[in-house]
Biopython code that builds the backbone (N, CA, C, O; Angstrom):
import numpy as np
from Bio.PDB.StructureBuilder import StructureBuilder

atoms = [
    (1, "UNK", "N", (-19.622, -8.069, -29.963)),
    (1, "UNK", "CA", (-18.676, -7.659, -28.967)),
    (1, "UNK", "C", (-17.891, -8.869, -28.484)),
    (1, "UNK", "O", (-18.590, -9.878, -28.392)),
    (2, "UNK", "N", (-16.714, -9.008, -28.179)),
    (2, "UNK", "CA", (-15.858, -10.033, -27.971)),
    (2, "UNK", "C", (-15.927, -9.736, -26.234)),
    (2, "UNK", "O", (-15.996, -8.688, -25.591)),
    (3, "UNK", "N", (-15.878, -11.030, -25.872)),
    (3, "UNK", "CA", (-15.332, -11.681, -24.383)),
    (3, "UNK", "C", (-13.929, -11.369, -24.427)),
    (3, "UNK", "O", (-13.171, -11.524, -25.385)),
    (4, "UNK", "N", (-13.609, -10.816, -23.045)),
    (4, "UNK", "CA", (-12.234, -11.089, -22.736)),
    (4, "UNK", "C", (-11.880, -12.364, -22.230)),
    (4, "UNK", "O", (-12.587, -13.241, -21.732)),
    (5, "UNK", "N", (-10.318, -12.300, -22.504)),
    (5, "UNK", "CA", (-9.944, -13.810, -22.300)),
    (5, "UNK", "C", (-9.890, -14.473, -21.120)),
    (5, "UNK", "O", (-9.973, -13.686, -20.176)),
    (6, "UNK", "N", (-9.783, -15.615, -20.796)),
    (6, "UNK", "CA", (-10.093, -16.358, -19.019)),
    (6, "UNK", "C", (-9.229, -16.196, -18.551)),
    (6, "UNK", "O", (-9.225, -16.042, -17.329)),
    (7, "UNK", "N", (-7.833, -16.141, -19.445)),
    (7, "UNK", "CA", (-6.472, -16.044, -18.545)),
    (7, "UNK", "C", (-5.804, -14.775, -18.510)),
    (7, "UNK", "O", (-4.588, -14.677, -18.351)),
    (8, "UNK", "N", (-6.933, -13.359, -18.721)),
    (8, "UNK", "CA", (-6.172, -11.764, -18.466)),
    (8, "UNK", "C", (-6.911, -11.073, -17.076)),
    (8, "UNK", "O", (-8.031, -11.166, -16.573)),
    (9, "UNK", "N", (-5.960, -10.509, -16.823)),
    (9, "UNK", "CA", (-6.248, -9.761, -15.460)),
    (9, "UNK", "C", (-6.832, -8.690, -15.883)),
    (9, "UNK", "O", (-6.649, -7.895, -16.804)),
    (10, "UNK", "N", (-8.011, -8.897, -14.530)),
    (10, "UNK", "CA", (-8.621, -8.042, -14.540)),
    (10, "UNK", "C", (-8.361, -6.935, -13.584)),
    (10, "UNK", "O", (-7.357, -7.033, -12.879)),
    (11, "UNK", "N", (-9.156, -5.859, -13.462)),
    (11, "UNK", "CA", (-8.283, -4.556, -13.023)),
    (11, "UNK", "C", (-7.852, -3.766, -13.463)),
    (11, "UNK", "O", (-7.902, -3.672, -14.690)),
    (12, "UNK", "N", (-7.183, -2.757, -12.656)),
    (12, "UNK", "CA", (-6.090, -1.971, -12.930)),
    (12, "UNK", "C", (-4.595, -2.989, -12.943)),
    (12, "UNK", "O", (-4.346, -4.021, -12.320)),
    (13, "UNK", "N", (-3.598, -2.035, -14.137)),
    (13, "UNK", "CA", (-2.313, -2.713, -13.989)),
    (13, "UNK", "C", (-1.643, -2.357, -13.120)),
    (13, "UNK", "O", (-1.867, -1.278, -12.572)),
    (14, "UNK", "N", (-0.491, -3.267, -12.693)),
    (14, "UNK", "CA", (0.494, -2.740, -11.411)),
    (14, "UNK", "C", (0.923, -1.582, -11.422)),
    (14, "UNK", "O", (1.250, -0.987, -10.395)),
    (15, "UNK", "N", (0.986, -1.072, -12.648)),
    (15, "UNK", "CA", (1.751, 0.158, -12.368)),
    (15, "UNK", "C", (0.840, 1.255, -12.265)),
    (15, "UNK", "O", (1.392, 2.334, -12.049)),
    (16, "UNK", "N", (-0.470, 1.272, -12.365)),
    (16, "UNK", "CA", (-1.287, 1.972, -11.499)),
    (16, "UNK", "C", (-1.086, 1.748, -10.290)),
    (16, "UNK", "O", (-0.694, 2.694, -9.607)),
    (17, "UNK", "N", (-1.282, 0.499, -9.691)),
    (17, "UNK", "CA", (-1.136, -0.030, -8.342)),
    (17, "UNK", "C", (-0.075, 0.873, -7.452)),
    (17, "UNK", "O", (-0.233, 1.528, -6.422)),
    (18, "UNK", "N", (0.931, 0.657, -8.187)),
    (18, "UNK", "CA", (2.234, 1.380, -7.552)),
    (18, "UNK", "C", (2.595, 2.535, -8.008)),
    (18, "UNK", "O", (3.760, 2.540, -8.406)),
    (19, "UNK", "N", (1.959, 3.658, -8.114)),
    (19, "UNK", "CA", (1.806, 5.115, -8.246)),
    (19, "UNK", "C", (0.737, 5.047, -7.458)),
    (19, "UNK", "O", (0.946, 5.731, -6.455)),
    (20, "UNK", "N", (-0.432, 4.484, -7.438)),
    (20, "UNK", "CA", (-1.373, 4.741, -5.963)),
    (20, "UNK", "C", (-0.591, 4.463, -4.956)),
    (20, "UNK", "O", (-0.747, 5.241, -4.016)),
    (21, "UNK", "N", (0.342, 3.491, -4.765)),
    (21, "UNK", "CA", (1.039, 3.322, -3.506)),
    (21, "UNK", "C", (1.912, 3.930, -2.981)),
    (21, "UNK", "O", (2.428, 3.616, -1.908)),
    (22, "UNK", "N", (2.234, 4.995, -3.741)),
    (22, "UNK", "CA", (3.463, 5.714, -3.482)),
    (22, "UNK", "C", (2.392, 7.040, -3.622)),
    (22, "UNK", "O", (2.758, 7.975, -2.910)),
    (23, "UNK", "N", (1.345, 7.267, -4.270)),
    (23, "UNK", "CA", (0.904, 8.802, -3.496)),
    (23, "UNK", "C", (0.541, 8.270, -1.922)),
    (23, "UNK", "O", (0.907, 9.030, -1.025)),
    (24, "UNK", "N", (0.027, 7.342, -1.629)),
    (24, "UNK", "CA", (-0.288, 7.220, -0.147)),
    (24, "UNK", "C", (0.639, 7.369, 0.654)),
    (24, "UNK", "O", (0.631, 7.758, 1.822)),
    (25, "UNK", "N", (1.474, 7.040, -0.025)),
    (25, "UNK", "CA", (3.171, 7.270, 1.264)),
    (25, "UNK", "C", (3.242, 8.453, 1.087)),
    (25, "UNK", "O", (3.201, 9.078, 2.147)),
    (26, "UNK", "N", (3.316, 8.952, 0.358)),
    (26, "UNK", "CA", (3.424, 10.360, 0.065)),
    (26, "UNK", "C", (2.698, 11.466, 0.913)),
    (26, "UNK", "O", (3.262, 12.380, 1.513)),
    (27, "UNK", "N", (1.164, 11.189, 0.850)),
    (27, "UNK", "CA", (0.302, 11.550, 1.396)),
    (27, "UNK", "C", (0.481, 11.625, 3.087)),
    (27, "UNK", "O", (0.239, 12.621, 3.768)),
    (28, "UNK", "N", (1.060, 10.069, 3.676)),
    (28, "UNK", "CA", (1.281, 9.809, 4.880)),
    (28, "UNK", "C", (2.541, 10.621, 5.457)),
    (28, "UNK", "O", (2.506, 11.414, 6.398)),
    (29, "UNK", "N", (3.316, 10.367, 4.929)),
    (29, "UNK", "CA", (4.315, 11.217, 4.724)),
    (29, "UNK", "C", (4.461, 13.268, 5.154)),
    (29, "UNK", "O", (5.272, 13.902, 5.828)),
    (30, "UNK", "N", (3.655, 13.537, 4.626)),
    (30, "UNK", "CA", (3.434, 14.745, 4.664)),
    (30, "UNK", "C", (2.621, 15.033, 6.192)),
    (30, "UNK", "O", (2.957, 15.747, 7.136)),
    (31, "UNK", "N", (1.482, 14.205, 6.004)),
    (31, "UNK", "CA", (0.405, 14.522, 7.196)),
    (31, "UNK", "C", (1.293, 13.977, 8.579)),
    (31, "UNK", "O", (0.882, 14.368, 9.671)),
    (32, "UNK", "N", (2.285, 13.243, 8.546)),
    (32, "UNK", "CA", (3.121, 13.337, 9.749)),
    (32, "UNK", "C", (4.139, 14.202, 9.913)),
    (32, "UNK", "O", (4.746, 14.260, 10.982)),
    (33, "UNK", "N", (4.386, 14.839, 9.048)),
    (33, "UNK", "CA", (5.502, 16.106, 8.862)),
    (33, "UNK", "C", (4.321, 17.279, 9.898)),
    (33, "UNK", "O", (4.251, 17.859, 10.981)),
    (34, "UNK", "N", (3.756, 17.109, 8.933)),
    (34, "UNK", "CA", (2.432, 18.587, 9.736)),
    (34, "UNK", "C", (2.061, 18.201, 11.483)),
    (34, "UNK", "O", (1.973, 19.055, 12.365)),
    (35, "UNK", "N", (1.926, 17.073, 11.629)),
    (35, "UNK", "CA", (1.370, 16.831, 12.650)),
    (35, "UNK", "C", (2.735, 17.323, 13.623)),
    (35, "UNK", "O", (2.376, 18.049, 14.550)),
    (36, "UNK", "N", (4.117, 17.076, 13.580)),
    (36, "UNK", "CA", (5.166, 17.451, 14.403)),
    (36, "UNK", "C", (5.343, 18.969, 14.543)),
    (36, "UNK", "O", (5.985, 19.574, 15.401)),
    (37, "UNK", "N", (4.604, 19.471, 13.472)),
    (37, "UNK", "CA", (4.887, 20.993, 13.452)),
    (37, "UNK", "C", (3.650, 21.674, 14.420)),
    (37, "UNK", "O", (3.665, 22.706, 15.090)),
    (38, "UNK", "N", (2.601, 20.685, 14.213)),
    (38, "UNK", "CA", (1.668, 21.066, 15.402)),
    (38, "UNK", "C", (1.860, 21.351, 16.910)),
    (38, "UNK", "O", (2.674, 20.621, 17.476)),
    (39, "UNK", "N", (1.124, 22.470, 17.785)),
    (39, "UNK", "CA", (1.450, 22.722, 19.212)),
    (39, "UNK", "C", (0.653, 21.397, 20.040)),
    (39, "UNK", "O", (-0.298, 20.723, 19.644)),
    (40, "UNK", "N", (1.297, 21.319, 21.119)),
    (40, "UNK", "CA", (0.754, 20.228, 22.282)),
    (40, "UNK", "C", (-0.510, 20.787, 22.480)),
    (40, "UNK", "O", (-0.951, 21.864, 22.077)),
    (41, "UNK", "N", (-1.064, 19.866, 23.189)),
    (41, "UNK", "CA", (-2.714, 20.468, 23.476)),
    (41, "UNK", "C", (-3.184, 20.827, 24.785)),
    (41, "UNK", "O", (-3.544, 19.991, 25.614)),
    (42, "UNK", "N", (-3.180, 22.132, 24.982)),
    (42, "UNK", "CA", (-3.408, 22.331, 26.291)),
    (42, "UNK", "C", (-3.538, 21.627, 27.583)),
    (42, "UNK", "O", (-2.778, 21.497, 28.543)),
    (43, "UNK", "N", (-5.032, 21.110, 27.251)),
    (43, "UNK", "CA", (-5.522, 20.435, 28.592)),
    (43, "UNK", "C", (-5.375, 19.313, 28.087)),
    (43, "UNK", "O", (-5.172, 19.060, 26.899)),
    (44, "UNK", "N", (-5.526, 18.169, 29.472)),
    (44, "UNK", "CA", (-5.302, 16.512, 29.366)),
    (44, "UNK", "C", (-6.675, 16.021, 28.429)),
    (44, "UNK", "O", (-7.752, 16.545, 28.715)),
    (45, "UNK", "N", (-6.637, 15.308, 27.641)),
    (45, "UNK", "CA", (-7.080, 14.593, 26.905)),
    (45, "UNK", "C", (-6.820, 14.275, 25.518)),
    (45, "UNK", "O", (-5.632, 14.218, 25.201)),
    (46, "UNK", "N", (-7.752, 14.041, 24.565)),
    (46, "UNK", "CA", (-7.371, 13.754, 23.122)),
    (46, "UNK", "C", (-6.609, 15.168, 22.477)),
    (46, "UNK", "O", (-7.216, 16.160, 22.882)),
    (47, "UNK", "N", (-5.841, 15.404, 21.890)),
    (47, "UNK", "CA", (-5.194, 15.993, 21.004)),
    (47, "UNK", "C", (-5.574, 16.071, 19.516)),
    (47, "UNK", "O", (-5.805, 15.113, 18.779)),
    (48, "UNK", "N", (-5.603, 17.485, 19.176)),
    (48, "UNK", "CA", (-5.873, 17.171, 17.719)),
    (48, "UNK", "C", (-5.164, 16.030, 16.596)),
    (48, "UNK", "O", (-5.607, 15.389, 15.643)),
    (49, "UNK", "N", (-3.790, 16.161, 17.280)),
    (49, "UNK", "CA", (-2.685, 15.445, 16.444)),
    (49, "UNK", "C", (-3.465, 14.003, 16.335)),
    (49, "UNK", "O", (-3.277, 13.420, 15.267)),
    (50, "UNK", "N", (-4.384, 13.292, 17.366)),
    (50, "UNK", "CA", (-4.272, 12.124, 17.312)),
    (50, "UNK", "C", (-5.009, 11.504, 15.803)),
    (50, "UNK", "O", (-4.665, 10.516, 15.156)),
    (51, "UNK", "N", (-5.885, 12.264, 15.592)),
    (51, "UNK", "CA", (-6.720, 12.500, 14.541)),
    (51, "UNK", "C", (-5.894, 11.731, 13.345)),
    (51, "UNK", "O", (-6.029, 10.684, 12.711)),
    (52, "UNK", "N", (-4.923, 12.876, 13.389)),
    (52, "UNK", "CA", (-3.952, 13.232, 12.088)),
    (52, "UNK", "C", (-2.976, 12.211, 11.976)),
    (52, "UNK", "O", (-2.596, 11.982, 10.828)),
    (53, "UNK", "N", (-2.394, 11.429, 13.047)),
    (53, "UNK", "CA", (-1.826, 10.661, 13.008)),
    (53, "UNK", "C", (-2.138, 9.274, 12.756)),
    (53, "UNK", "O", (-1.359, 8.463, 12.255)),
    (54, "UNK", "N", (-3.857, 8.944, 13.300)),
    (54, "UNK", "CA", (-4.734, 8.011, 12.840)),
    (54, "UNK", "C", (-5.151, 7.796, 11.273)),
    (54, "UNK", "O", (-5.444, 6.764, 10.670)),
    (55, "UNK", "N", (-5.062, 9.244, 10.813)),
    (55, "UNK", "CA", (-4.833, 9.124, 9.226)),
    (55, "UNK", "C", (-3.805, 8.765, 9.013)),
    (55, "UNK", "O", (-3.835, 7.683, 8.426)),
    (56, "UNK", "N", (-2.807, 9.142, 9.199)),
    (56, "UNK", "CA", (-1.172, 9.114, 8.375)),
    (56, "UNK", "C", (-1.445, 7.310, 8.777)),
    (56, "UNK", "O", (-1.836, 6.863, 7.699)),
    (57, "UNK", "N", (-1.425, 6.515, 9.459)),
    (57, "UNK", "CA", (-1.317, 5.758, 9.959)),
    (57, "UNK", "C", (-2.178, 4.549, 8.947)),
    (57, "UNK", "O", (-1.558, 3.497, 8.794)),
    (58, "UNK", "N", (-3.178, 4.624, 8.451)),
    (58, "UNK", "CA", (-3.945, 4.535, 7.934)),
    (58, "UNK", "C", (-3.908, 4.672, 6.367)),
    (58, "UNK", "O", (-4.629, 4.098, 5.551)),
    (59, "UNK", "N", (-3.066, 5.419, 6.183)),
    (59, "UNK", "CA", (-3.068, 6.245, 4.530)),
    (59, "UNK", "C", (-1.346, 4.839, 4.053)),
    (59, "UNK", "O", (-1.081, 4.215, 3.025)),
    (60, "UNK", "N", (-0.648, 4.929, 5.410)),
    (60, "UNK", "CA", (0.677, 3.477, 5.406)),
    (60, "UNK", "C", (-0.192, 2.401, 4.873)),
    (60, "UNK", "O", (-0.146, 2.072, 3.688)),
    (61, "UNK", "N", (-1.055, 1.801, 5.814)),
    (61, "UNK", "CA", (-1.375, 0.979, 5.349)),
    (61, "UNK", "C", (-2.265, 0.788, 4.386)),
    (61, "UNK", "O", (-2.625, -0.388, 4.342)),
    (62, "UNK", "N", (-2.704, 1.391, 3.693)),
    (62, "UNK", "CA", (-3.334, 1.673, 2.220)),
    (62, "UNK", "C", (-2.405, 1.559, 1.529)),
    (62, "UNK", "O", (-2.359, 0.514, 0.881)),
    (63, "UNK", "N", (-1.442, 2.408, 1.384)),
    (63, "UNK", "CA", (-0.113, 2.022, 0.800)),
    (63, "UNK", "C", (0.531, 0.609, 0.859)),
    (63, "UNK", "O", (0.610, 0.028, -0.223)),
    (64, "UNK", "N", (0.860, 0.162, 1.628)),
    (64, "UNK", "CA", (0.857, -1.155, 2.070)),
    (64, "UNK", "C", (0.146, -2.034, 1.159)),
    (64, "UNK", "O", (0.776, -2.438, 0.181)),
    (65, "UNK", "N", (-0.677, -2.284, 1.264)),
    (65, "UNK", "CA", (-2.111, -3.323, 0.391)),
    (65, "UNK", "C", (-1.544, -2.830, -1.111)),
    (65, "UNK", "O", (-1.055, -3.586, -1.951)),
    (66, "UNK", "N", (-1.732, -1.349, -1.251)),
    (66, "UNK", "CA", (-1.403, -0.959, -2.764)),
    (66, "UNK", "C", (-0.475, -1.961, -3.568)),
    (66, "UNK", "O", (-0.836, -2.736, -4.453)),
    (67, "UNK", "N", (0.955, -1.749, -3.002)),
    (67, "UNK", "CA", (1.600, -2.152, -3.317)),
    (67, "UNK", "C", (1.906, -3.625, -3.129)),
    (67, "UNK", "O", (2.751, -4.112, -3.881)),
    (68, "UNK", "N", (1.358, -4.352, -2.270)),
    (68, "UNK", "CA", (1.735, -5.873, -2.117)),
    (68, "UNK", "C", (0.734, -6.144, -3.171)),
    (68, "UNK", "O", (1.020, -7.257, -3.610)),
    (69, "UNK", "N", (-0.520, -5.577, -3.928)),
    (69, "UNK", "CA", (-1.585, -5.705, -5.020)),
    (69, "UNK", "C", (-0.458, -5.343, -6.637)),
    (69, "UNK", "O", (-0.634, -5.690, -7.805)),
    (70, "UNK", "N", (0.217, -4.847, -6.245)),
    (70, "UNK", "CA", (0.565, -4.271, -7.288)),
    (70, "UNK", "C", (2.080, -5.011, -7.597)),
    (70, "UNK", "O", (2.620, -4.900, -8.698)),
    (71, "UNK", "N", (2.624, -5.701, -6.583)),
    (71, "UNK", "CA", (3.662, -6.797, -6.738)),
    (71, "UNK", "C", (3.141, -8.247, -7.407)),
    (71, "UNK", "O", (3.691, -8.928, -8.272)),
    (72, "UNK", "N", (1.656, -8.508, -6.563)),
    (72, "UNK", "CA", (0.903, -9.524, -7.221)),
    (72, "UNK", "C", (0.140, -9.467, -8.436)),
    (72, "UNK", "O", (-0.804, -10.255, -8.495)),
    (73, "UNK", "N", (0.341, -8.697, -9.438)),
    (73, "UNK", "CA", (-0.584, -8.086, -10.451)),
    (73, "UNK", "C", (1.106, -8.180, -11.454)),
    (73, "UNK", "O", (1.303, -8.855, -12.465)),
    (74, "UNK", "N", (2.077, -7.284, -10.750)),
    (74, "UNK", "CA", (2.927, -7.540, -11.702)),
    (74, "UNK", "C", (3.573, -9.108, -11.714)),
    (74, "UNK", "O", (3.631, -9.665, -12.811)),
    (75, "UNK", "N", (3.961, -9.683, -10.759)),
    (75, "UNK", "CA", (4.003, -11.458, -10.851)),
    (75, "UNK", "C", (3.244, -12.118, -11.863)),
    (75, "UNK", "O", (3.902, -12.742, -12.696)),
    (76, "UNK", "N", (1.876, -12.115, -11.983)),
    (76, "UNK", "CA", (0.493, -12.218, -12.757)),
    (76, "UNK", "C", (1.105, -12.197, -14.005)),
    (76, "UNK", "O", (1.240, -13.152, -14.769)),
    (77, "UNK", "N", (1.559, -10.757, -14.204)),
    (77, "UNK", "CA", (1.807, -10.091, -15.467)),
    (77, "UNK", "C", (2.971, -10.761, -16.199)),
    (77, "UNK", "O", (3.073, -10.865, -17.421)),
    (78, "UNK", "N", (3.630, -11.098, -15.496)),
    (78, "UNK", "CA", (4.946, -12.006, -15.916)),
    (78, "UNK", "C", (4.546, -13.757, -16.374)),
    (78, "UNK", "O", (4.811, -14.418, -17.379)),
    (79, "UNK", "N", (4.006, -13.984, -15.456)),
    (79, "UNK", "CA", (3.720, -15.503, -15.427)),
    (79, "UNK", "C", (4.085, -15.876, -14.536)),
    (79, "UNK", "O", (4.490, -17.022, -14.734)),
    (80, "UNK", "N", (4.231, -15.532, -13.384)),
    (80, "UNK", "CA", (4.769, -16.325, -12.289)),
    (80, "UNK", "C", (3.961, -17.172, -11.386)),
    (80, "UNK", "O", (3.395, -16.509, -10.517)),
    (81, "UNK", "N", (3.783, -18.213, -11.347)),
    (81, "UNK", "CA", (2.647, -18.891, -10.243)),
    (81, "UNK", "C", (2.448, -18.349, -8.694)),
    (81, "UNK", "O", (3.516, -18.102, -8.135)),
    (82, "UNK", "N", (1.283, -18.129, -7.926)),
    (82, "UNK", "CA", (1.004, -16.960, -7.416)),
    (82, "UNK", "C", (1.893, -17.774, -5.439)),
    (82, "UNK", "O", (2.202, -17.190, -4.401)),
    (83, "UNK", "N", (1.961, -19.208, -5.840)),
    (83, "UNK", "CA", (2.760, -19.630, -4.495)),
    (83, "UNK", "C", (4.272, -19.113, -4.733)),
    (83, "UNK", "O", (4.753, -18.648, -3.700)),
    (84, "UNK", "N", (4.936, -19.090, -5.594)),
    (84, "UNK", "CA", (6.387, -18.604, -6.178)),
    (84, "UNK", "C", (6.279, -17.158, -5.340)),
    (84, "UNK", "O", (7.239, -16.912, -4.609)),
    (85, "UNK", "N", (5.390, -16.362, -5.376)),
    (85, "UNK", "CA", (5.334, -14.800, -4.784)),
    (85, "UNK", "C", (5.098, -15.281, -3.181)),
    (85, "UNK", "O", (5.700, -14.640, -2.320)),
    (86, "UNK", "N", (4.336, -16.264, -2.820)),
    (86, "UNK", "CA", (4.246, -16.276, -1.546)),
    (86, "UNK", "C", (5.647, -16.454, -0.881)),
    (86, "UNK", "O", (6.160, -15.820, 0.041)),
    (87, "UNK", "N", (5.978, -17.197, -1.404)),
    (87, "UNK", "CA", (7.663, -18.147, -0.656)),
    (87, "UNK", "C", (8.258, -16.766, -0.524)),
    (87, "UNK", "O", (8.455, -16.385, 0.631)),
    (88, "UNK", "N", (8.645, -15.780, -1.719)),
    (88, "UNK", "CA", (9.458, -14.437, -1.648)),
    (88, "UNK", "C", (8.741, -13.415, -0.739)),
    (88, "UNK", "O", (9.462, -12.599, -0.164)),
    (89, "UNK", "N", (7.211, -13.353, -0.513)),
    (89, "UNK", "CA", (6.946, -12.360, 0.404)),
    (89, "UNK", "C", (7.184, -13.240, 1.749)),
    (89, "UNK", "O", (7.352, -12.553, 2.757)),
    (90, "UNK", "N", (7.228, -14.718, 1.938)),
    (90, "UNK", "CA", (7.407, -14.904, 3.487)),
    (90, "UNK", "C", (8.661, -15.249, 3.986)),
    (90, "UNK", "O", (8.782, -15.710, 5.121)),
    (91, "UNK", "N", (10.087, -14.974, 2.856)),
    (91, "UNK", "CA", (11.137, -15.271, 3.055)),
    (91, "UNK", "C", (11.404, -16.675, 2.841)),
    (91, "UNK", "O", (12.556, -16.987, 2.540)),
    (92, "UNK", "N", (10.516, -17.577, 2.950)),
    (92, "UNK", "CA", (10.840, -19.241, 2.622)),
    (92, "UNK", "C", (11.472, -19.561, 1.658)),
    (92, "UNK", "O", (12.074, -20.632, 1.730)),
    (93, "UNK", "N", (11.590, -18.603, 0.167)),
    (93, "UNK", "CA", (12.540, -19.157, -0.654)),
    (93, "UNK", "C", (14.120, -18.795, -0.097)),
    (93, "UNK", "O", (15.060, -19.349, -0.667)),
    (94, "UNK", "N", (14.290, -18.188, 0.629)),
    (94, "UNK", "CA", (15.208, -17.725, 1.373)),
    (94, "UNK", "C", (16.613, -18.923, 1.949)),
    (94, "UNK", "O", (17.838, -19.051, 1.960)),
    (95, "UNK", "N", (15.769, -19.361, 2.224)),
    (95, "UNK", "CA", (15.939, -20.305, 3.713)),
    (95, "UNK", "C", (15.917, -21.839, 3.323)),
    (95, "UNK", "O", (16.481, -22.625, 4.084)),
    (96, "UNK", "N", (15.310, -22.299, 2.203)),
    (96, "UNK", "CA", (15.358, -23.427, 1.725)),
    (96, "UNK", "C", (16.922, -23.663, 0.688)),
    (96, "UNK", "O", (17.137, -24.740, 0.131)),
]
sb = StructureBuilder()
sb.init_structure("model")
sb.init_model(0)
sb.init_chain("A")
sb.init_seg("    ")
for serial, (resi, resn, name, xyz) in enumerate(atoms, 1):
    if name == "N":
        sb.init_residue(resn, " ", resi, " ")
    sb.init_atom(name, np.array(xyz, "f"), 0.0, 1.0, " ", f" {name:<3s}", serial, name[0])
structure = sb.get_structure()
């Protein structure tokens, strides 16, 4: 049985990455659509909505990670050195 090589990524590829990241938006997406269509909640306290919105909220930032994984996986995939992606996600190549 052969070793894989030292310099291939391991994982899933980006473009898994980013179809998981975009059902989560998707996902989030929806569950805040529903939650507006929901009635107020009677009496003073927690609301069902809050629930639902703690997901949607939650399901973003899953999405989120997805895809900043799946920007760094495709960089990877290219050859790009992994500070080159930092400068572009913090705007510093920007500005210099």
């Amino acid at each position: 049985m052969s070793e894989p090589e030292p310099n291939s990524a391991s994982g899933p590829g980006w473009h898994a990455l980013a179809i998981v990241g975009a059902v989560l938006f998707g996902l989030a997406g929806l569950i805040a659509f529903d939650v507006t269509r929901m009635a107020p909640a009677a009496a003073v306290g927690v609301a069902p909505t809050v629930a639902m919105k703690l997901v949607a909220g939650l399901l973003v930032v899953l999405g989120v990670a997805h895809v900043v994984a799946a920007w760094r996986a495709r960089a990877a995939h290219q050859g790009r050195p992994e500070g080159e992606l930092a400068e572009i996600l913090s705007n510093r190549g920007a500005l210099a």
